[in-house]
C-alpha positions in Angstrom: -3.4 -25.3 -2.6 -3.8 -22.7 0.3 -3.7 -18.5 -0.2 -2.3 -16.7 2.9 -4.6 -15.4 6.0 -3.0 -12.2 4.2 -4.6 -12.7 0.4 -7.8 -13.6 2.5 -7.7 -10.0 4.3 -6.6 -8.2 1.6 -9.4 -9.8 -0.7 -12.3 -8.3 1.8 -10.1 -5.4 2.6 -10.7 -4.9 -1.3 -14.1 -5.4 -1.2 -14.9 -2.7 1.2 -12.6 -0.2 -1.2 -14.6 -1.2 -4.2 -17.8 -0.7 -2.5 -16.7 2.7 -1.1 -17.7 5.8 -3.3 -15.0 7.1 -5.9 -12.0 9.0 -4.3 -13.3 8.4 -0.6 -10.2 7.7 2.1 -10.8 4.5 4.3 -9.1 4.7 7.9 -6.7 1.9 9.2 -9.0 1.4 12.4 -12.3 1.1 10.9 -11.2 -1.4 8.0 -9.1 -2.9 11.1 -12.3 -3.3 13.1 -14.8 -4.0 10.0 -12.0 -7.3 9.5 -11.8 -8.5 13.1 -7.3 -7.7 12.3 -5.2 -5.8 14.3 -4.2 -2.7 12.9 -0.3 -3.7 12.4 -0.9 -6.7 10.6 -3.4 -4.7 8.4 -1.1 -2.4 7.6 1.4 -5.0 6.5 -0.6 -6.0 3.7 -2.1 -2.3 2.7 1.6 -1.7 2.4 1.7 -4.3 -0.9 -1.3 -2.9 -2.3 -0.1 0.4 -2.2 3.4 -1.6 -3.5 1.0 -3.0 -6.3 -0.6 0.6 -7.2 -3.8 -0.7 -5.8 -4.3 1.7 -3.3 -2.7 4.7 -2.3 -1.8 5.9 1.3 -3.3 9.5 2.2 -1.2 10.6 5.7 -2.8 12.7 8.3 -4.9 13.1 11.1 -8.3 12.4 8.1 -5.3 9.8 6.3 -6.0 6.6 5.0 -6.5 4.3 2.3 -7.9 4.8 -1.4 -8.4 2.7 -4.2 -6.5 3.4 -7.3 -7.7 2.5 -10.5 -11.1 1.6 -11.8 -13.4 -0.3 -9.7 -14.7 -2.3 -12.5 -11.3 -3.7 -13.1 -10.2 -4.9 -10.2 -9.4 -8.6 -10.3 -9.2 -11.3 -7.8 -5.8 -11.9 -9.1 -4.4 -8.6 -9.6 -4.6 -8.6 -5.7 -3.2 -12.0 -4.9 -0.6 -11.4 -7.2 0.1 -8.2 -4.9 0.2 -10.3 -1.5 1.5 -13.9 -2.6 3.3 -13.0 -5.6 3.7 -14.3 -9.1 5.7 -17.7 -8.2 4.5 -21.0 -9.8 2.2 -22.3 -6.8 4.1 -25.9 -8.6 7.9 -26.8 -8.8 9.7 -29.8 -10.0 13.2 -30.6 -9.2 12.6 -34.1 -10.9 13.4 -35.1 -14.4 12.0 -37.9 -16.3 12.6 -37.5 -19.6 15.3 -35.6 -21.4 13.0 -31.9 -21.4 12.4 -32.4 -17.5 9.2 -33.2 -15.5 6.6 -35.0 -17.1 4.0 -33.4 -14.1 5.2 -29.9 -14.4 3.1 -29.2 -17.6 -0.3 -30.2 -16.0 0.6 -28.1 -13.6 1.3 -25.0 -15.4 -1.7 -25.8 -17.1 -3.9 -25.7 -14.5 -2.6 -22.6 -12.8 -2.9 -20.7 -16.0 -6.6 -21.9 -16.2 -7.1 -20.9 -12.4 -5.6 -17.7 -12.7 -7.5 -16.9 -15.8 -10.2 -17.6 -14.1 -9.6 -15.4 -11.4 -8.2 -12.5 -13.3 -12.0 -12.7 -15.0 -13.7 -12.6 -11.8 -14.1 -8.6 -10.8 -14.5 -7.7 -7.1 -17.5 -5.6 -8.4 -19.2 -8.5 -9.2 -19.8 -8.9 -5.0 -20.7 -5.5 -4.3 -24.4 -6.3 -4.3 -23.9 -8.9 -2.0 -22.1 -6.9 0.5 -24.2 -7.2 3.6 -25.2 -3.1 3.3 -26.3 -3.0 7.3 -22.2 -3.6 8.4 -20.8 -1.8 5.7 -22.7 1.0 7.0 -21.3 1.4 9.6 -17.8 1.5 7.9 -19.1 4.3 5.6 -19.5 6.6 8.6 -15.9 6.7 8.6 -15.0 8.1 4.7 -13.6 11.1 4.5 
């Protein structure tokens, strides 16, 4: 199983906008530069967050990106839900017994226990690891 290079952005993209103080606007080209992305792909995958109503887009010359919601809700799943969707990661097109696919149910299993998993798992919770001295120098850049 393999997320996106998109779920991966938008996961530390995330992180930065939990860490950030309530209501505070993050630019495009900071978060661009803080994630080593060009701005255009970035903005790809702010575009489903903002889809999600995860973050909201503020235009203007001080524009740029909030989070929405509480902080201490946000879920590793809520936002790769946003960028890869809902689809089973599993399909089975064969059937071995009247009901269907015999491996289809072990599969469904195990997705439901990952994504419970994940929708446990609070983007808070990393906060404190957030290496303080880079995000710095994002923070110069709320408005």
């Amino acid at each position: 199983m393999k997320y996106s290079k998109a779920t991966n952005y938008a996961l530390h993209a995330m992180l930065f906008f939990v860490a950030a103080p309530a209501g505070k606007t993050i630019g495009m080209q900071p978060l661009a530069e803080m994630l080593s992305v060009s701005p255009t792909y970035l903005s790809k995958i702010l575009t489903k967050l903002v889809k999600a109503g995860i973050v909201a887009s503020t235009p203007g010359v001080s524009g740029g990106y909030r989070l929405l919601g509480r902080r201490e809700e946000l879920s590793f799943l809520s936002v790769i839900h946003a960028i890869e969707g809902t689809a089973s990661l599993f399909h089975c097109d064969l059937e071995h017994v009247n009901d269907g696919c015999l491996i289809q149910g072990t599969m469904a299993e195990a997705e439901h226990n990952m994504e419970s998993y994940l929708q446990e798992k609070k983007l808070i919770d990393l906060v404190d690891k957030l290496d303080q001295h880079r995000f710095a120098k994002l923070a110069t850049t709320f408005s």
